[in-house]
N, C-alpha and C positions, 0 to 999 in steps of 0.2 A: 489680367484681362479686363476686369471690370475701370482697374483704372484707366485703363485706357480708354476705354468707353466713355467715361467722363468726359477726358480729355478731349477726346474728338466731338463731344457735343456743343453744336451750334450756342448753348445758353452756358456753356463753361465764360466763370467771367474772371478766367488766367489765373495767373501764380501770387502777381499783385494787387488785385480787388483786394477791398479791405474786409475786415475779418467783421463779426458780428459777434455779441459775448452771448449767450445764453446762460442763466443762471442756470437751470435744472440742469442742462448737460455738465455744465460746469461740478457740480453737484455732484453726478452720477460720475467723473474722471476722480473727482476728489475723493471719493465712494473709495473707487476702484486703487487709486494707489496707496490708501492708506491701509486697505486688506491685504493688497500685495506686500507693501513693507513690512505689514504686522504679521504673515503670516514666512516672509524671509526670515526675520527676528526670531521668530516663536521656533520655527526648524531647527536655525542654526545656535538656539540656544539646547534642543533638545540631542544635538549631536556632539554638544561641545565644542562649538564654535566660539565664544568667547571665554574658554576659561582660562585661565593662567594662573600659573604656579605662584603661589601669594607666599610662600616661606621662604623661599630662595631669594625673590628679586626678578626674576628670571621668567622671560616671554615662552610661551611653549615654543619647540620645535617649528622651521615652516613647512617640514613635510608632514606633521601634526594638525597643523593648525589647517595648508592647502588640503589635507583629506578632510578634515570636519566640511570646512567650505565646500569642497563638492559633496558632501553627503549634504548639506544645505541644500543646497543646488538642487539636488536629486526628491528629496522629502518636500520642499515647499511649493511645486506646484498639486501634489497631493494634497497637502494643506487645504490648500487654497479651493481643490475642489470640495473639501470637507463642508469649508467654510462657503462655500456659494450653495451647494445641497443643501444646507442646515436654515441658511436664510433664506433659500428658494422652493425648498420643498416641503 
């Protein structure tokens, strides 16, 4: 809905206008995906998402490995709220 709003306002200046850079916002995206990456990482290493079998040779299973990843999945947007509470509150 709201985009749409946009869209239909008289001072929307299209899809082609050129972009403006803004450091701080810039800033605050770069903020935001390296918490996101750092706290995908942080999950899926607390679920065992990157571990492999180092005596064998041998990659774990991929229905091993696809469960860690979705418990990743599952644990790091918790994370993430941990992580925005802790520095927001």
């Amino acid at each position: 809905m709201q985009i749409t709003a946009i869209i239909l306002m008289p001072s929307f200046p299209g899809w082609l206008a050129p972009m403006h850079f803004n450091p701080t916002r810039f800033e605050e995206f770069l903020s935001f995906a390296i918490t996101v990456c750092g706290t995908w990482v942080g999950a899926s290493l607390l679920v065992g998402g990157y571990k492999s079998n180092a005596t064998s040779g041998e990659s774990l299973s991929c229905s091993t490995t696809s469960k860690s990843m979705c418990c990743s999945w599952g644990l790091s947007p918790e994370a993430l709220a941990c992580v925005w509470l802790h520095l927001n509150g």
